[in-house]
C-alpha positions in Angstrom: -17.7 -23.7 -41.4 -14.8 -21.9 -40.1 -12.6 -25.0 -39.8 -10.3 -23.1 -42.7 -9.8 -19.7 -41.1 -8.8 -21.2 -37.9 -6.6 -23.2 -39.0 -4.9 -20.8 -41.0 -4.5 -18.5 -38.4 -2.9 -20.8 -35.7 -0.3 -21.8 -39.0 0.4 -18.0 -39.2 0.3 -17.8 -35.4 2.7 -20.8 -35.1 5.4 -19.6 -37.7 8.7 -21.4 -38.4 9.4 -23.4 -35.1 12.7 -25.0 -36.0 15.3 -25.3 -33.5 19.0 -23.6 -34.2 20.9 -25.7 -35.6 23.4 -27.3 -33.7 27.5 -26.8 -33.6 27.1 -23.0 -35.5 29.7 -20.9 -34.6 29.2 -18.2 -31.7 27.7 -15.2 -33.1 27.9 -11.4 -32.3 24.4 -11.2 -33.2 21.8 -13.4 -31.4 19.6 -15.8 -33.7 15.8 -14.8 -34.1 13.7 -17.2 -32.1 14.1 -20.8 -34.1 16.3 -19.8 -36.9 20.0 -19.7 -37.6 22.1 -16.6 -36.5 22.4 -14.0 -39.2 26.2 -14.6 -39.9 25.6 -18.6 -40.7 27.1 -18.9 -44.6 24.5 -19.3 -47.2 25.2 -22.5 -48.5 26.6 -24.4 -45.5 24.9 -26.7 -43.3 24.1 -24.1 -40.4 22.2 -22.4 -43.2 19.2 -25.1 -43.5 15.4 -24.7 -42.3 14.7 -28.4 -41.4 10.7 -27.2 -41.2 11.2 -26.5 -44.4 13.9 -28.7 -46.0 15.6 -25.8 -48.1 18.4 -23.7 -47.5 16.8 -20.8 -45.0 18.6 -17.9 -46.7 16.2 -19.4 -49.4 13.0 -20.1 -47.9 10.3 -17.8 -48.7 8.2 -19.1 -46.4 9.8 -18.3 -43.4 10.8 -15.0 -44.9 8.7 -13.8 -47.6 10.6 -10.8 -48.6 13.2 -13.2 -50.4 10.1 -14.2 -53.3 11.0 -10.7 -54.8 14.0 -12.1 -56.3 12.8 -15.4 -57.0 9.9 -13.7 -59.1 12.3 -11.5 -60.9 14.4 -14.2 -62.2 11.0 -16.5 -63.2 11.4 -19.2 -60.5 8.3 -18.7 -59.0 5.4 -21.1 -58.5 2.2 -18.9 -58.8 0.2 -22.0 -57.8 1.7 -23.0 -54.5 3.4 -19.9 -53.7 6.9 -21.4 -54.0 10.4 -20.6 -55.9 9.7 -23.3 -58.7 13.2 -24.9 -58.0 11.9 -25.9 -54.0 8.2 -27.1 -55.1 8.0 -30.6 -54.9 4.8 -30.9 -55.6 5.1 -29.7 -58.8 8.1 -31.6 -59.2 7.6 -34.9 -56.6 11.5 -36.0 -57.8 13.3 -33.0 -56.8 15.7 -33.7 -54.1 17.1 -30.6 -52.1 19.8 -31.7 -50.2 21.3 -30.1 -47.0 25.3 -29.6 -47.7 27.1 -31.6 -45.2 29.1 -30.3 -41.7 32.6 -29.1 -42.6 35.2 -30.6 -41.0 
């Protein structure tokens, strides 16, 4: 009967647990717990949440204050609470790709 609840709190409970990525430059600022430090590039391979599979300075799900600006602009997927350009199940062909390491 509860079986939902419980399960949705222990997700809540659980959160992001992605390890840091690898290789990223030293930072003055320490990383939260699982993701990457606050100076990683939007755009470059540091800057991926691999629970996720989207760039992390775009994932609303391990920071929801981001869907703000994804609901201003209209890329927002009211169904499964996702910037329409990162729901796959609405669209099972979209590929998001993480950019490769620079060199």
């Amino acid at each position: 009967m509860f079986r939902p609840v419980i399960w949705a709190f222990l997700f809540l409970a659980i959160g992001c647990s992605k390890e840091s990525a690898s290789g990223a430059a030293p930072s003055a600022e320490p990383a939260k717990a699982g993701h990457a430090a606050a100076t990683v590039k939007p755009g470059s391979h540091e800057d991926w949440c691999e629970e996720h599979q989207v760039p992390e300075s775009q994932c609303t799900q391990c920071n929801p204050s981001l869907a703000a600006a994804f609901k201003a602009t209209g890329d927002w997927c009211n169904e499964h609470g996702l910037p329409e350009s990162q729901c796959k199940k609405c669209k099972p062909d979209l590929k998001i790709v993480r950019p490769p390491k620079a060199n």
